[in-house]
C-alpha positions as CSV (number, residue, x, y, z in Angstrom):
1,X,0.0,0.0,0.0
2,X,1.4,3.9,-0.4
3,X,0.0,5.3,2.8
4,X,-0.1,3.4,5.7
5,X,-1.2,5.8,9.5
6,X,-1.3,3.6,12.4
7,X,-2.4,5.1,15.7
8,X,-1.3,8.5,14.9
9,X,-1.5,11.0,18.1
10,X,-0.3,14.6,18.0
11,X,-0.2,17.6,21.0
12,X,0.1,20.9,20.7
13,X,0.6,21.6,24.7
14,X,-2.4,19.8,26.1
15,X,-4.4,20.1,22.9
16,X,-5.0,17.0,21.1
17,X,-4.9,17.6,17.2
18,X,-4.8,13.9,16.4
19,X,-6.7,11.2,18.6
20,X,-4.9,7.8,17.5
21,X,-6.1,8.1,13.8
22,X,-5.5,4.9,11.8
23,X,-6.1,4.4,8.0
24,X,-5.0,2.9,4.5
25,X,-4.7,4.4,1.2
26,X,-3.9,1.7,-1.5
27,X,-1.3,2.5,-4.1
28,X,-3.5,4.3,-7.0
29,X,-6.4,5.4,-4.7
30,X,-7.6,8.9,-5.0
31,X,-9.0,9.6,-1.0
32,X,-10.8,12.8,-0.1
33,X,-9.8,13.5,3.3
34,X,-12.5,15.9,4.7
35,X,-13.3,17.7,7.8
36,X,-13.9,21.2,9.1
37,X,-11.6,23.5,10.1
38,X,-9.3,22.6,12.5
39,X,-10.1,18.9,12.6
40,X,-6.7,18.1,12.1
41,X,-6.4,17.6,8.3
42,X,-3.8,20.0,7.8
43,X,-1.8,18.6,11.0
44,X,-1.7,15.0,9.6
45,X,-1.0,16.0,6.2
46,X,2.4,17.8,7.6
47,X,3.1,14.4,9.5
48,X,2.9,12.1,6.5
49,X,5.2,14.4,4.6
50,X,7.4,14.8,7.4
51,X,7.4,18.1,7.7
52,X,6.4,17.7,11.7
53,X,6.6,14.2,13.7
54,X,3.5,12.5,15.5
55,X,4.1,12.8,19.2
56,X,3.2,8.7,19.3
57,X,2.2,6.4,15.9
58,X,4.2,5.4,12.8
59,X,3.4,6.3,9.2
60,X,4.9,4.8,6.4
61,X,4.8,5.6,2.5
62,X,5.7,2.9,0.4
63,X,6.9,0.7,3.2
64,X,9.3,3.1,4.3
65,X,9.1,5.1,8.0
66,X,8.7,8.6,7.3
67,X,10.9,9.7,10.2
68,X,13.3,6.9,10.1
69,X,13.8,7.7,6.4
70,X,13.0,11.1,5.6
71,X,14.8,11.8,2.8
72,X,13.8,8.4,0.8
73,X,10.2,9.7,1.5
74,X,10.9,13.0,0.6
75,X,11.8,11.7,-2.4
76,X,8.7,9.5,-3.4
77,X,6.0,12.1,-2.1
78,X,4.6,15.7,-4.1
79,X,3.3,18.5,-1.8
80,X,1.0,21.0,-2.3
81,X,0.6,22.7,0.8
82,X,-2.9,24.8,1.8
83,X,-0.7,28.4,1.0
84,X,1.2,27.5,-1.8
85,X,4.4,29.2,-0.6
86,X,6.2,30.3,-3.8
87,X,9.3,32.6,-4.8
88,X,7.1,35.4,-6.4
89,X,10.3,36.9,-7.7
90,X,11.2,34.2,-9.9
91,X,10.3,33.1,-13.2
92,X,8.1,30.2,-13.6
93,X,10.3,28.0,-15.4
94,X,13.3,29.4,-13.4
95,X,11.5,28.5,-10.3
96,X,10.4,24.8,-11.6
97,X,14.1,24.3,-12.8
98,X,15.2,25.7,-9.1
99,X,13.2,22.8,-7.6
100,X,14.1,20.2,-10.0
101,X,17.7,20.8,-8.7
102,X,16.8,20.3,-5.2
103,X,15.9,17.0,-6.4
104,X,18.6,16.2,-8.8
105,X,17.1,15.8,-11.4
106,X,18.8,15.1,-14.9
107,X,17.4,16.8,-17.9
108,X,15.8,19.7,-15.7
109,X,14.9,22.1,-18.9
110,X,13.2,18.9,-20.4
111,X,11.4,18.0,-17.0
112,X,10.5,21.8,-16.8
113,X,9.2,21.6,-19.8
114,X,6.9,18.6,-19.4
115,X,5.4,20.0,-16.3
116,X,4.4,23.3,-18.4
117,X,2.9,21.6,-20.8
118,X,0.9,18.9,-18.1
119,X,-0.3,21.7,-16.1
120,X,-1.4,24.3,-18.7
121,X,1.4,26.7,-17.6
122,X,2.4,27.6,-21.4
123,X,0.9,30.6,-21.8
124,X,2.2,32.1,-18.3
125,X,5.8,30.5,-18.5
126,X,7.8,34.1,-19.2
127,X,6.2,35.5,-16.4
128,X,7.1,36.3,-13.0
129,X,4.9,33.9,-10.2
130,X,4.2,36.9,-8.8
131,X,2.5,38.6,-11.7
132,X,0.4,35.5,-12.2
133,X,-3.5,34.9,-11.1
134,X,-4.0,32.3,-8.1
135,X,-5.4,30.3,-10.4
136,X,-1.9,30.0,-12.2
137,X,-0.1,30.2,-9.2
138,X,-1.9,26.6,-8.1
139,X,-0.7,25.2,-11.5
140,X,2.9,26.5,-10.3
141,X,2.2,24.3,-7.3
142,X,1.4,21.2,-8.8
143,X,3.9,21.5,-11.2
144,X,6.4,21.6,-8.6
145,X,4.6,18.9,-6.5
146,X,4.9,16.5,-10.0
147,X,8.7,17.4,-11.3
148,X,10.4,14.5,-9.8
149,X,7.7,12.3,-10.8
150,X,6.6,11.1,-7.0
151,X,4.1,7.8,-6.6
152,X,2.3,9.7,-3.8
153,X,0.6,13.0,-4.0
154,X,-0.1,15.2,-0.9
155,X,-2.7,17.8,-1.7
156,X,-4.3,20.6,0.8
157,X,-7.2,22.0,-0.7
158,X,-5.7,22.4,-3.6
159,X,-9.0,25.0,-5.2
160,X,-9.0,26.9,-2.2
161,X,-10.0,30.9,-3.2
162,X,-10.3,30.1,-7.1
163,X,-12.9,31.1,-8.9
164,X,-15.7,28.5,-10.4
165,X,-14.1,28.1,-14.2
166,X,-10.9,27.9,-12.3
167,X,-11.7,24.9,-10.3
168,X,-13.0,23.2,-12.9
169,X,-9.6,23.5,-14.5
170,X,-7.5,22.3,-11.8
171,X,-9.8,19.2,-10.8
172,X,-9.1,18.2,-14.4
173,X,-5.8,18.4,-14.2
174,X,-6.0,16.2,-11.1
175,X,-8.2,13.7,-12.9
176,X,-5.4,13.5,-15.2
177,X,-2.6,13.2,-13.1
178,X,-4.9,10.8,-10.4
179,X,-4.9,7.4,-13.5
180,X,-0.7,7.3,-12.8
181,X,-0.8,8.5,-8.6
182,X,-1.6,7.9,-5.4
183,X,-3.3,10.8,-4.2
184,X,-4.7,11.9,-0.6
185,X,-6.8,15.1,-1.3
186,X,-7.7,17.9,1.3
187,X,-11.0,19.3,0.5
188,X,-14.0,21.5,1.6
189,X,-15.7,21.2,-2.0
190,X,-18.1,18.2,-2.4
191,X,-18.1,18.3,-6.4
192,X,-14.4,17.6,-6.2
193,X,-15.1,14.7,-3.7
194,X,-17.7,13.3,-5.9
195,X,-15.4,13.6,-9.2
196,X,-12.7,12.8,-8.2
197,X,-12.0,10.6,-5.3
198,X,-13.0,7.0,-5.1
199,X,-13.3,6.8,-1.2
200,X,-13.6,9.2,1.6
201,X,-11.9,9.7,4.8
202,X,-13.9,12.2,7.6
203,X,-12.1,13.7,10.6
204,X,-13.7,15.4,13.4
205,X,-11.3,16.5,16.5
206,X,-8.7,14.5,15.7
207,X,-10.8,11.6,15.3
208,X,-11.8,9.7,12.4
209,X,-15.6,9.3,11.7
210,X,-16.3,7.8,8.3
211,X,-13.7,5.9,6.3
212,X,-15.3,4.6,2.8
213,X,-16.2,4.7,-0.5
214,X,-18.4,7.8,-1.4
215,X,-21.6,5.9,-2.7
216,X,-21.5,3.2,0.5
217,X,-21.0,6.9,3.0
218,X,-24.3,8.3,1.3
219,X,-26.0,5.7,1.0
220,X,-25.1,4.5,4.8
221,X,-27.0,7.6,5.6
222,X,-29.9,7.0,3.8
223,X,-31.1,3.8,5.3
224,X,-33.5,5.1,8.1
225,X,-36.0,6.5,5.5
226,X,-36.4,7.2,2.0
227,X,-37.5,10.4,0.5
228,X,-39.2,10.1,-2.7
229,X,-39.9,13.1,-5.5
230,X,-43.3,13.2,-7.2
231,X,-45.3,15.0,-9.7
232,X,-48.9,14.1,-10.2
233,X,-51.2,15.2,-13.5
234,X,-53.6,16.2,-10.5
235,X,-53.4,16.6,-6.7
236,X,-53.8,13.6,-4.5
237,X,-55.7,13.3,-1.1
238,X,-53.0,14.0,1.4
239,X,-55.0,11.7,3.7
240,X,-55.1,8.8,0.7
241,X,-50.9,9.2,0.8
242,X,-50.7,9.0,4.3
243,X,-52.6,5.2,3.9
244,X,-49.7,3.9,1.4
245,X,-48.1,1.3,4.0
246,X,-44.8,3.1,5.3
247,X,-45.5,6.6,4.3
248,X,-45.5,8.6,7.1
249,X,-44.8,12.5,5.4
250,X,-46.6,13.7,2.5
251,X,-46.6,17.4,1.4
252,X,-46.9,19.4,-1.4
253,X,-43.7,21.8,-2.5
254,X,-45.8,23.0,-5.4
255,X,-48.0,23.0,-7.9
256,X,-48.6,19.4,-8.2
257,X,-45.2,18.3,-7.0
258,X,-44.8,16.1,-4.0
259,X,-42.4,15.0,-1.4
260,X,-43.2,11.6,0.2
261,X,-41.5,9.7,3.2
262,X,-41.5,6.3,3.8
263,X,-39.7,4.0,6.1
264,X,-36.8,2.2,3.9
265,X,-37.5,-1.3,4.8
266,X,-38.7,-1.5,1.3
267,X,-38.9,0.8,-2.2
268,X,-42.1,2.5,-1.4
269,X,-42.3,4.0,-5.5
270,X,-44.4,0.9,-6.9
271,X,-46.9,1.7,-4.2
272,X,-46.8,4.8,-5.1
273,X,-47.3,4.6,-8.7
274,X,-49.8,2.2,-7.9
275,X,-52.1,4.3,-5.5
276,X,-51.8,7.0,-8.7
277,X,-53.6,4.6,-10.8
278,X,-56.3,3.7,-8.6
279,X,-56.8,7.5,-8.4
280,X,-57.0,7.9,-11.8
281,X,-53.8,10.2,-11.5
282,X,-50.5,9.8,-13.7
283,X,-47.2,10.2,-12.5
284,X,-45.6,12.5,-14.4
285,X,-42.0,12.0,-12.7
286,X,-40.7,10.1,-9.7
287,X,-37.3,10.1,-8.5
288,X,-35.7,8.7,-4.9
289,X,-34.2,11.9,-2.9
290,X,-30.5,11.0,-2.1
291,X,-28.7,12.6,0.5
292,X,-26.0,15.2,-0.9
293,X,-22.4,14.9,0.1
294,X,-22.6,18.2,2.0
295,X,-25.8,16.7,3.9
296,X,-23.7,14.1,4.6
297,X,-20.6,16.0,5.4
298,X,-22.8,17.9,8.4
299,X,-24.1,14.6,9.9
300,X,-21.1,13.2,10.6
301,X,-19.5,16.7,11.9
302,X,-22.1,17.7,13.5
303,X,-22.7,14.6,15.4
């Protein structure tokens, strides 16, 4: 596996940022690793990269300690941190060749030039980081977090303050990049979650509350009672809904349009479209209300 966290604790002074948090991420998983602020996202992100140690727990990346072997790590991870911290004096390409000698790299121009092209940095590479928009500036980022070609990639809310048509461009990019990497994704934006990532990890306090894939989540919290969506040719009988066996809320939204809840111990819509028939009513549309991933999001961090 790429990521292994076993029983990870870290203190600030008496404050416990981490609370023995334990997970998995298989080499060429994409994991959205969610919860609000100060949860302690940010915290373990720094650990696995070994920017700061755990107080008590092991990590490992690719088999390999990430204290006992730093460097190897170092080696085999990309980093994009929450602020981006850049050299807003230099030039883009001088900037991406600076880093690609930290790691010494061979054929730096050519590497440079790769990680331009990947991450749509063409068009800006003459410029000065500084004169760039925060969109660009992110693209900087991951270009410098995927010049020495790591297995793992480390990324902290990586569309944080872009605009909408420049999020859409960076989760492509990361869609791209995800088919070759491991990738462990800091987020507070659901559509990235839902595009992207193919299981989701949930911290609250330092603890870890959800840890699956993103249909089994939503649908885990959907099991207590369905929610079904209906538009009629005419209005029913709120009373004749409330007889359906299992419905227990009907009520109009408007105009002909319905919301009815059942208890989920089985698919109330045949009963449904069946009580419309003996009323002499058509169904015009019917569709099962799933919970969102922000609806979802709040119940386990609000618990």
């Amino acid at each position: 596996m790429s990521i292994e966290v076993k029983q990870v604790v870290k203190l600030y002074g008496e404050q416990r940022a981490l609370d023995n948090v334990s997970f998995n991420v298989q080499s060429g998983e994409v994991v959205g690793f969610l919860g609000p602020n100060g949860a302690g996202k940010s915290t373990l992100m720094k650990i696995i990269t070994g920017f700061i140690p755990p107080t008590s727990g092991d990590v490992f990346v690719e088999g390999l300690d990430v204290i006992e072997h730093s460097l190897e790590v170092k080696k085999m991870i990309g980093y994009l941190p929450e602020n981006n911290p850049l050299y807003l004096e230099m030039y883009v390409k001088e900037y991406l060749e600076y880093v690609g000698g930290i790691y010494q790299l061979k054929r730096i121009k050519e590497r440079v030039q790769e990680m331009v092209e990947l991450t749509g940095l063409a068009i800006e590479q003459h410029k000065k980081i500084g004169a760039l928009s925060k969109g660009y500036r992110q693209r900087v980022g991951l270009a410098q977090a995927l010049i020495h070609d790591p297995k793992v990639l480390i990324l902290d809310e990586p569309t944080s303050g872009l605009d909408p048509n420049q999020i859409v461009e960076i989760r492509n990019l990361i869609t791209s990049i995800a088919k070759e990497k491991t990738i462990l994704l800091s987020t507070h934006i659901m559509q990235e979650v839902k595009a992207i990532c193919n299981r989701i990890i949930i911290i609250k306090n330092g603890v870890i509350v959800a840890n699956d894939s993103t249909d089994t989540i939503q649908q885990g919290l959907n099991d207590d009672t369905q929610v079904i969506l209906v538009e009629y040719s005419a209005e029913p009988n709120v009373e004749d809904l409330l007889s359906i066996p299992g419905v227990f809320n009907a009520k109009i939204i408007k105009e002909l349009h319905w919301v009815i809840e059942a208890t989920a111990d089985k698919d109330i819509r045949q009963d449904i479209f069946n009580f419309a028939v003996s009323k002499g009513i058509a169904v015009l549309s019917m569709q099962k209300k799933e919970k969102t991933l922000e609806e979802v999001f709040q119940e386990f961090t609000k618990k």
